[in-house]
Each structure stands twice: as structure tokens, then as C-alpha cells.
N, CA, C and O atoms as a Maestro MAE file, in Angstrom:
{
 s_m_m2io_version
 :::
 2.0.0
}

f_m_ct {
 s_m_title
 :::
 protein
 m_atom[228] {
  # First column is atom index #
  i_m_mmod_type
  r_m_x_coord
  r_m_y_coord
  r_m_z_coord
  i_m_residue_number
  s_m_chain_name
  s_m_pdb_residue_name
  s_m_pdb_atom_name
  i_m_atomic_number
  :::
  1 25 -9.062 -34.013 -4.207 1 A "UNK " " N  " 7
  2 3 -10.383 -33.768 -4.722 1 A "UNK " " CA " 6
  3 2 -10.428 -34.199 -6.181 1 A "UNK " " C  " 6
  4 15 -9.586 -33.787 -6.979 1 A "UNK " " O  " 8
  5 25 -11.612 -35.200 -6.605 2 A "UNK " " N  " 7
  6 3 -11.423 -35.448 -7.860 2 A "UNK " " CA " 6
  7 2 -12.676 -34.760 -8.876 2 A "UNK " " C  " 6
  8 15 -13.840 -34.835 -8.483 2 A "UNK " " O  " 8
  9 25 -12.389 -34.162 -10.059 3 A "UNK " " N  " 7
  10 3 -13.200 -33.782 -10.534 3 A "UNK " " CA " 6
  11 2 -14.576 -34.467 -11.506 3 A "UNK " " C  " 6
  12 15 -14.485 -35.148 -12.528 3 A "UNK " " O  " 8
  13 25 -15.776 -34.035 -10.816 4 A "UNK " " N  " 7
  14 3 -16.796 -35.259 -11.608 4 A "UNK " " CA " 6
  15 2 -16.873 -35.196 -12.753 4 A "UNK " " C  " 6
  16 15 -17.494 -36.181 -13.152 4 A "UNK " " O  " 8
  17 25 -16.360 -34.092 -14.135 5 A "UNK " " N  " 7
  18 3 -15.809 -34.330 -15.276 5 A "UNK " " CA " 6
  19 2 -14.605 -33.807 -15.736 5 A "UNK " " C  " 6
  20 15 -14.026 -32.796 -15.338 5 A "UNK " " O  " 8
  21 25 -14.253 -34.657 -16.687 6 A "UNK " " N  " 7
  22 3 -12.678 -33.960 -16.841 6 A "UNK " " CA " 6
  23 2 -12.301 -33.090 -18.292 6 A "UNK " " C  " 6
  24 15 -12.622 -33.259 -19.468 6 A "UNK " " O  " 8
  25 25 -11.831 -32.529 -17.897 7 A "UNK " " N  " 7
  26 3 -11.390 -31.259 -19.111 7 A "UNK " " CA " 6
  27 2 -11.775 -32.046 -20.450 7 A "UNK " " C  " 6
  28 15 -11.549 -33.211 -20.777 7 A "UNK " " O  " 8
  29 25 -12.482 -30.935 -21.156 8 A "UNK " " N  " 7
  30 3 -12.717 -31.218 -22.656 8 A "UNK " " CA " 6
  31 2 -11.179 -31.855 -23.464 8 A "UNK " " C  " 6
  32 15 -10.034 -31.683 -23.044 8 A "UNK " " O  " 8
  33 25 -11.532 -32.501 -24.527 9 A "UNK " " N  " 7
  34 3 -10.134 -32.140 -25.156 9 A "UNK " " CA " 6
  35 2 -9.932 -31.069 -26.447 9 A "UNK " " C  " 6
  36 15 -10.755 -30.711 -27.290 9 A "UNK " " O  " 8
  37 25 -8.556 -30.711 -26.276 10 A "UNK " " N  " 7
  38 3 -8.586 -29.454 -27.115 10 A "UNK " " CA " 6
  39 2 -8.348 -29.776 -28.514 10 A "UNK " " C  " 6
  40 15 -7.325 -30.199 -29.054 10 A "UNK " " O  " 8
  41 25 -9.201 -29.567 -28.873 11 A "UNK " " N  " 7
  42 3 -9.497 -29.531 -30.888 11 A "UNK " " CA " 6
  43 2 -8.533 -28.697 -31.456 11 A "UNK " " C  " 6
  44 15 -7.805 -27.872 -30.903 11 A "UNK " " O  " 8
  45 25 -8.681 -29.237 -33.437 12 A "UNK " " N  " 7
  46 3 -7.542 -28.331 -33.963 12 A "UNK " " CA " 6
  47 2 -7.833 -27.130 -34.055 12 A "UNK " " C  " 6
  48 15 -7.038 -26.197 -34.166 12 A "UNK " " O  " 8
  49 25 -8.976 -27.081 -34.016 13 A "UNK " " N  " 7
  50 3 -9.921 -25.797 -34.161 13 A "UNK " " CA " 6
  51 2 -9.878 -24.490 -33.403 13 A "UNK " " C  " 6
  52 15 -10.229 -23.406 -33.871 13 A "UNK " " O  " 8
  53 25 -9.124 -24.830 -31.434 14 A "UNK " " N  " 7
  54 3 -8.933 -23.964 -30.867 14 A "UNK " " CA " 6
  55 2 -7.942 -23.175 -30.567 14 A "UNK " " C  " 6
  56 15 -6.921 -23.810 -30.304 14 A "UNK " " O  " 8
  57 25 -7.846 -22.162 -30.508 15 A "UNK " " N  " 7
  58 3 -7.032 -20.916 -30.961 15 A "UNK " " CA " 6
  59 2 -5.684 -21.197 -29.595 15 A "UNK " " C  " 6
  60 15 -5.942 -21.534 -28.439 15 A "UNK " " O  " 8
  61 25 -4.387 -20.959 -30.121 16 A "UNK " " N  " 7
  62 3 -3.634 -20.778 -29.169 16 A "UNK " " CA " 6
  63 2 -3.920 -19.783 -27.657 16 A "UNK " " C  " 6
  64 15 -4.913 -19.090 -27.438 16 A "UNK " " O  " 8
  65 25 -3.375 -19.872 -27.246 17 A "UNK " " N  " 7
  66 3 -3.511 -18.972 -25.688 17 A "UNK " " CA " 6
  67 2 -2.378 -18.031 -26.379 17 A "UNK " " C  " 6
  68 15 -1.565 -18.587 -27.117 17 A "UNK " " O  " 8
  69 25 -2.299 -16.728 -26.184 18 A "UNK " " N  " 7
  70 3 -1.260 -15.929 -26.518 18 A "UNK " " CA " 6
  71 2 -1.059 -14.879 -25.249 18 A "UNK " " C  " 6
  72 15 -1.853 -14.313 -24.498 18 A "UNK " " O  " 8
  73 25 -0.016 -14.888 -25.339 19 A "UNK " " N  " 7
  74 3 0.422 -14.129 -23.832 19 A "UNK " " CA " 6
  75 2 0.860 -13.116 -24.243 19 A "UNK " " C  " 6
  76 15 0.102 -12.185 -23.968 19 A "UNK " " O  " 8
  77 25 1.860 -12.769 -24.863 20 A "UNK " " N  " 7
  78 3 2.432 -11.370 -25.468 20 A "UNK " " CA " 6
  79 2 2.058 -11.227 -26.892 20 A "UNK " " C  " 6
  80 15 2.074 -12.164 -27.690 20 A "UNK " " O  " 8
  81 25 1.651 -9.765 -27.231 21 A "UNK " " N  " 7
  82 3 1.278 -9.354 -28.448 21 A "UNK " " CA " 6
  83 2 2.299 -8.434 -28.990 21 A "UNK " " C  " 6
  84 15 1.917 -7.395 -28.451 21 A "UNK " " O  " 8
  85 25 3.140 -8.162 -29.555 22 A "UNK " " N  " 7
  86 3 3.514 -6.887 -30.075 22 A "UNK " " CA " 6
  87 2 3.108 -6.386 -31.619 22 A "UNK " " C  " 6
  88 15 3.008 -7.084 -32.628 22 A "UNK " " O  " 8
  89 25 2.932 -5.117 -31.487 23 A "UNK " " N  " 7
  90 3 2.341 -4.412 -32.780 23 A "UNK " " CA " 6
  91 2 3.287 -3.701 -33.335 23 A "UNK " " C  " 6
  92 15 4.035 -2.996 -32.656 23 A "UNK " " O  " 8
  93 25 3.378 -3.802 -34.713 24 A "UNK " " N  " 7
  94 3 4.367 -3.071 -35.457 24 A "UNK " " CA " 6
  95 2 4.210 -1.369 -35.394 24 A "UNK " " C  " 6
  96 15 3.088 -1.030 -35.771 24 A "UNK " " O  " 8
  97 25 4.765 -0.643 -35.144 25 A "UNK " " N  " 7
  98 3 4.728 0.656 -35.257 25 A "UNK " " CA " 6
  99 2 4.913 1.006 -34.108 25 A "UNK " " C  " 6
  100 15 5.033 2.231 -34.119 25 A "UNK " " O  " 8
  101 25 5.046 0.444 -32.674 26 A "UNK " " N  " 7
  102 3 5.424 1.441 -31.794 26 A "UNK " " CA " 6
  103 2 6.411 1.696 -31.207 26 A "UNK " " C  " 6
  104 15 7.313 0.857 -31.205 26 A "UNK " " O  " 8
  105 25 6.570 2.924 -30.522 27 A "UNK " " N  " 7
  106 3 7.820 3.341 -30.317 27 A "UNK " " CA " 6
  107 2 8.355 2.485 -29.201 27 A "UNK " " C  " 6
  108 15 7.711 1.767 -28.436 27 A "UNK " " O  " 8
  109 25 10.240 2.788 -29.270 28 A "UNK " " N  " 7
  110 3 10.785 1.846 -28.177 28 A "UNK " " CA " 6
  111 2 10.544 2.630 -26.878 28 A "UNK " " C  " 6
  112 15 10.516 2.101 -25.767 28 A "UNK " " O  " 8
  113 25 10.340 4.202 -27.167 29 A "UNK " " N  " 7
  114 3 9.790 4.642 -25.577 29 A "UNK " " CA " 6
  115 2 9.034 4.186 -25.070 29 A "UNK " " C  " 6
  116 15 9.254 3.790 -23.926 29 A "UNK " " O  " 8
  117 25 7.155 3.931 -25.953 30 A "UNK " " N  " 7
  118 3 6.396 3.427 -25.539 30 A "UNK " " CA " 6
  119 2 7.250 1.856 -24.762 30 A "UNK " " C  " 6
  120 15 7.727 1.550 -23.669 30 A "UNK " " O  " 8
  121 25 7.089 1.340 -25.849 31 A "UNK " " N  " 7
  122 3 7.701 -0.167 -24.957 31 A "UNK " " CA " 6
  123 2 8.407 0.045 -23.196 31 A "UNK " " C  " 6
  124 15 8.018 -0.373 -22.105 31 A "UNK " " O  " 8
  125 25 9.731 0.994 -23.667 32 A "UNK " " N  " 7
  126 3 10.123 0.553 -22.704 32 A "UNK " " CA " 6
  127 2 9.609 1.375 -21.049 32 A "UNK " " C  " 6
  128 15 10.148 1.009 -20.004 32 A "UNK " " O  " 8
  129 25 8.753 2.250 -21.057 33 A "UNK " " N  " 7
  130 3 7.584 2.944 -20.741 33 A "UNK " " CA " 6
  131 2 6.633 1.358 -19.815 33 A "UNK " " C  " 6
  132 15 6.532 0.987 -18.646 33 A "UNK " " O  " 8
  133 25 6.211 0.939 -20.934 34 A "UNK " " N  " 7
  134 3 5.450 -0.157 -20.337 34 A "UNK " " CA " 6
  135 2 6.078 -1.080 -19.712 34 A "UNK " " C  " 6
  136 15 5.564 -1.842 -18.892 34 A "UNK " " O  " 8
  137 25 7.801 -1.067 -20.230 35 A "UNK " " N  " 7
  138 3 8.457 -2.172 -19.172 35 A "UNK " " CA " 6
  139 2 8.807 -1.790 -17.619 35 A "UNK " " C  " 6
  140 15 9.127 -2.533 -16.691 35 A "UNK " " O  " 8
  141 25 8.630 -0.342 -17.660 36 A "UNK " " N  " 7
  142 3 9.087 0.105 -16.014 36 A "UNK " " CA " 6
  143 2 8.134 0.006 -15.735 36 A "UNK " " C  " 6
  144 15 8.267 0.092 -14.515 36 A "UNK " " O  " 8
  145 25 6.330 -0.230 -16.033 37 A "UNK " " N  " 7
  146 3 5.942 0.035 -15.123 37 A "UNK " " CA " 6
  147 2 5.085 -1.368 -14.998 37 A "UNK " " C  " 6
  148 15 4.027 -1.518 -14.388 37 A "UNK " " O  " 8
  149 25 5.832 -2.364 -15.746 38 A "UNK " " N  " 7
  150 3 5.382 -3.852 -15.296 38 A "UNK " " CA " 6
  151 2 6.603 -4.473 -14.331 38 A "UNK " " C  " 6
  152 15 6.645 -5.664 -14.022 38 A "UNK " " O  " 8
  153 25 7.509 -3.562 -13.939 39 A "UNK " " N  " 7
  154 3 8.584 -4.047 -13.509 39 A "UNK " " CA " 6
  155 2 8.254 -3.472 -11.937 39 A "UNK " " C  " 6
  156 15 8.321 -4.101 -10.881 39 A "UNK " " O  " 8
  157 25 7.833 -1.891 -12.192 40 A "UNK " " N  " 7
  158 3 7.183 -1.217 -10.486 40 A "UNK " " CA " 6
  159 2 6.518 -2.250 -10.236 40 A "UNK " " C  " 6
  160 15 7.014 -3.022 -9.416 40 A "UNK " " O  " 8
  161 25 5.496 -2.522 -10.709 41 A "UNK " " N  " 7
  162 3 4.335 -3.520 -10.463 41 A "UNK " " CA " 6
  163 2 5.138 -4.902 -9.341 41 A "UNK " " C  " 6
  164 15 5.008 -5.170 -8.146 41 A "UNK " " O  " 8
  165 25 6.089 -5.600 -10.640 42 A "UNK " " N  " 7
  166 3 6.562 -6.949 -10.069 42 A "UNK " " CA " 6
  167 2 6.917 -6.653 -8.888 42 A "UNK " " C  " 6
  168 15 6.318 -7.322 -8.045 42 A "UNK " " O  " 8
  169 25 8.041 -5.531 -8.264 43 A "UNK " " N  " 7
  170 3 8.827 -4.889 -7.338 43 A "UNK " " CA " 6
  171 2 7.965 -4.517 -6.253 43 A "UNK " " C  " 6
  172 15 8.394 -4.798 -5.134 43 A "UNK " " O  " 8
  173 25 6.586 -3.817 -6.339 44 A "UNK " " N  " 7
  174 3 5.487 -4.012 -5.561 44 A "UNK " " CA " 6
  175 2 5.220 -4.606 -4.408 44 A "UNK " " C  " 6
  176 15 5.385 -4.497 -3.193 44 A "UNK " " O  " 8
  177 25 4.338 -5.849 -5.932 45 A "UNK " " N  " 7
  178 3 3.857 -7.368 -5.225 45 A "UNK " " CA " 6
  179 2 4.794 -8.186 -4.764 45 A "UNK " " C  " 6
  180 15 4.318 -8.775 -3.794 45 A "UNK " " O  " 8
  181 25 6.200 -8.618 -5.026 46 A "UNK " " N  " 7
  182 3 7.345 -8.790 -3.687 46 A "UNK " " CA " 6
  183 2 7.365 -8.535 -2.562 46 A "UNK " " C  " 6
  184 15 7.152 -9.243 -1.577 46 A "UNK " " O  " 8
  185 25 7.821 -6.724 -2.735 47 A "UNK " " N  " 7
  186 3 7.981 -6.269 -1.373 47 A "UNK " " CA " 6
  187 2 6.535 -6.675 -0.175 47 A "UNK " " C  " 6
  188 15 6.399 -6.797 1.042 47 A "UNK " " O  " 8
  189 25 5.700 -6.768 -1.359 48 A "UNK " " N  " 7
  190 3 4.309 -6.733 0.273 48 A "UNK " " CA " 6
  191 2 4.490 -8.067 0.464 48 A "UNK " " C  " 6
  192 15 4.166 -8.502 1.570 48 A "UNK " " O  " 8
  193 25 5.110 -9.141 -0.679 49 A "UNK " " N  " 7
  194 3 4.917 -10.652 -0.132 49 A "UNK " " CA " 6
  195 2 5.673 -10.936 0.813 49 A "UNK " " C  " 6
  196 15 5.529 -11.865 1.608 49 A "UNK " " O  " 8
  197 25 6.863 -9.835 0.762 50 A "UNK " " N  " 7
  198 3 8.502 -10.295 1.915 50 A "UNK " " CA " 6
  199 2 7.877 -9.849 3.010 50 A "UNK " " C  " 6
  200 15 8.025 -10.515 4.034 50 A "UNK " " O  " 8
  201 25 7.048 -8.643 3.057 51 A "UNK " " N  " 7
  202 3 6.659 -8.444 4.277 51 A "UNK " " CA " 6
  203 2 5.869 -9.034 5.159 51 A "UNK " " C  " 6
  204 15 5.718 -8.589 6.297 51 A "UNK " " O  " 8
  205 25 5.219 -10.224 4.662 52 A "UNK " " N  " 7
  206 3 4.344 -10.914 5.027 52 A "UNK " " CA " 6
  207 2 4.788 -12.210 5.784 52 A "UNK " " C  " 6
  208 15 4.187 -12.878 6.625 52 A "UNK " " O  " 8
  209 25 6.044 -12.360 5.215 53 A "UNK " " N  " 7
  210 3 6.490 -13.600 5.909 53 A "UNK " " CA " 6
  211 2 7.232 -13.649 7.205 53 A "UNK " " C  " 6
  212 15 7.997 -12.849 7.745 53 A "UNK " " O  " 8
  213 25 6.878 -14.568 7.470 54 A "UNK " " N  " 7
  214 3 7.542 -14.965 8.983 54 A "UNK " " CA " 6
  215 2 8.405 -15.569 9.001 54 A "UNK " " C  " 6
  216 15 8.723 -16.248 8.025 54 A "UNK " " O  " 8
  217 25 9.165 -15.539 10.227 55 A "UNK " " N  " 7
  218 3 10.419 -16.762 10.408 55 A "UNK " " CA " 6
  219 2 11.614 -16.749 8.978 55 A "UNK " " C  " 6
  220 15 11.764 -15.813 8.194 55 A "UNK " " O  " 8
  221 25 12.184 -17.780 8.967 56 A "UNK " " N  " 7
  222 3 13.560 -17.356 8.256 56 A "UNK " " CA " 6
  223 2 13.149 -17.910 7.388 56 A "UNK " " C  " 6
  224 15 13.515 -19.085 7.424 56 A "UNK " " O  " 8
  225 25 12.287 -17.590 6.225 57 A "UNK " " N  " 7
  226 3 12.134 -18.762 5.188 57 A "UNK " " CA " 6
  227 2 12.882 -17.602 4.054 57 A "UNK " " C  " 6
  228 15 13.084 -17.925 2.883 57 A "UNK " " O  " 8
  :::
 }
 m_bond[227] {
  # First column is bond index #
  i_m_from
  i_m_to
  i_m_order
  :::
  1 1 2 1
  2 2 3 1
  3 3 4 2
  4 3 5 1
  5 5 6 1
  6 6 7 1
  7 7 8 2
  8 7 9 1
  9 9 10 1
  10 10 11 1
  11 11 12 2
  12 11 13 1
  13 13 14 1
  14 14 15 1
  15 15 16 2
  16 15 17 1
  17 17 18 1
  18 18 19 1
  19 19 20 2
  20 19 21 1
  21 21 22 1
  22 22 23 1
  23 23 24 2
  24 23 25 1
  25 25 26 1
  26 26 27 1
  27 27 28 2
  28 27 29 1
  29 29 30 1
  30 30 31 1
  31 31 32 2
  32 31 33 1
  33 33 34 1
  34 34 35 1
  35 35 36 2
  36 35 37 1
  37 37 38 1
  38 38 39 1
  39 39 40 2
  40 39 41 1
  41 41 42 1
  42 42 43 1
  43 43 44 2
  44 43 45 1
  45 45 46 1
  46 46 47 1
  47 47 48 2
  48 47 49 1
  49 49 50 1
  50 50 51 1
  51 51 52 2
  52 51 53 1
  53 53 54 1
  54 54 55 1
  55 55 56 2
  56 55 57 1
  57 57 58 1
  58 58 59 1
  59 59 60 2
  60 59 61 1
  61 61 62 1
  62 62 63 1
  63 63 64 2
  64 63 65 1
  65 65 66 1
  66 66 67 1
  67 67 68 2
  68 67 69 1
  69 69 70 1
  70 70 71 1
  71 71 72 2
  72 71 73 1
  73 73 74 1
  74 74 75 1
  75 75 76 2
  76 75 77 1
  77 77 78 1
  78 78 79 1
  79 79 80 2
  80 79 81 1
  81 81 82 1
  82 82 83 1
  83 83 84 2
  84 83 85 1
  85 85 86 1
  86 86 87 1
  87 87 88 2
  88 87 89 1
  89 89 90 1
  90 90 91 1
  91 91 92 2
  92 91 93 1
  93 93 94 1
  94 94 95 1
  95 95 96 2
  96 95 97 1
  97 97 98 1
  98 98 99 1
  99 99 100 2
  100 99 101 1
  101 101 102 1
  102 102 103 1
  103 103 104 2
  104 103 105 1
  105 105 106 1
  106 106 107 1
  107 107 108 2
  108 107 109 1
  109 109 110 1
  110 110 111 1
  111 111 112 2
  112 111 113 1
  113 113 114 1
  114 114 115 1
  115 115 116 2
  116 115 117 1
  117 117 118 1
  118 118 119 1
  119 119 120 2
  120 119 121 1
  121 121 122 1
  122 122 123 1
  123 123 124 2
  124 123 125 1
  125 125 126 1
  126 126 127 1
  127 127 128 2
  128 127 129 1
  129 129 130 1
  130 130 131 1
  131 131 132 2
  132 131 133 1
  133 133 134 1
  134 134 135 1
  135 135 136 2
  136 135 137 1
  137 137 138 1
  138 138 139 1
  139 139 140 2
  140 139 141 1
  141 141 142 1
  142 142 143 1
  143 143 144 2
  144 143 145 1
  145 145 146 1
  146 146 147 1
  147 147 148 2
  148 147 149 1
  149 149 150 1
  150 150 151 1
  151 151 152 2
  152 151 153 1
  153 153 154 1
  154 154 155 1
  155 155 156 2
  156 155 157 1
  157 157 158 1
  158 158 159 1
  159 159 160 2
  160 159 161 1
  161 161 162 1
  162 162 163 1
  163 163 164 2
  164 163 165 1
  165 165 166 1
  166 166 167 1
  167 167 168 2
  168 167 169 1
  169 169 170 1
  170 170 171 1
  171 171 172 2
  172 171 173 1
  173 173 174 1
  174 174 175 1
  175 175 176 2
  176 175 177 1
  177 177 178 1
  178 178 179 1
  179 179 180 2
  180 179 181 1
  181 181 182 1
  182 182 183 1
  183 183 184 2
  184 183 185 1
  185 185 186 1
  186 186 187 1
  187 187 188 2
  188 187 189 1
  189 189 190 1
  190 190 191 1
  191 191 192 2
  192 191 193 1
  193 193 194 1
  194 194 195 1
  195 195 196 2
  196 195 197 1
  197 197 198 1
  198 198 199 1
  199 199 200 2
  200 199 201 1
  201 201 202 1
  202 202 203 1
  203 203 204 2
  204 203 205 1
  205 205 206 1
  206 206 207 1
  207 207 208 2
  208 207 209 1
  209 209 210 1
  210 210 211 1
  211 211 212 2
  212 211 213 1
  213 213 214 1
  214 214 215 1
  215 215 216 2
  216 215 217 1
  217 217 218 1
  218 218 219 1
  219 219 220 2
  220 219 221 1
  221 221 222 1
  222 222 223 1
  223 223 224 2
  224 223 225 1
  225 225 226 1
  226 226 227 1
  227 227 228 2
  :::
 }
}
């Protein structure tokens, strides 16, 4: 499928994409708090994907 226009181009002007933020002041509980429960999360969406599949892949 080809698209009938194609992506702008990106100027100096536009802001990076930023994926991770960290802020000074918080605790390593907090942090690591938020890492178990982006990690339940990942562990999750796996298990329902393994369950989904068929055959020996």
C-alpha cells in the first residue's frame, strides 16, 4: 500500500520523542515499586500471548 503523501520532514524546531523521564527527588522504593509493577504487567501480556499460540512455534 502506498501512501498518497509522505511524512512531513522533521525540522530543527521539533522536540525529541522522550520515552523515559526521571525526576530528581524520588525515592528508590518508589522507583523500584514502579519497576514490579511494569514487570507484572510485561509477565501478563506474555503469558496471555503463549497462551494463544498454536502448534510448536
Amino acid at each position: 500500500m502506498v501512501k498518497p503523501t509522505p511524512n512531513p520532514p522533521r525540522g530543527t524546531n521539533t522536540p525529541p520523542t522522550v520515552l523515559f523521564t526521571l525526576i530528581d527527588g524520588i525515592s528508590t522504593e518508589d522507583l523500584l515499586v514502579n519497576l514490579t509493577e511494569t514487570l507484572a504487567c510485561a509477565h501478563a501480556l506474555t503469558c496471555d500471548f503463549a497462551f494463544d499460540l498454536e502448534g510448536s512455534r
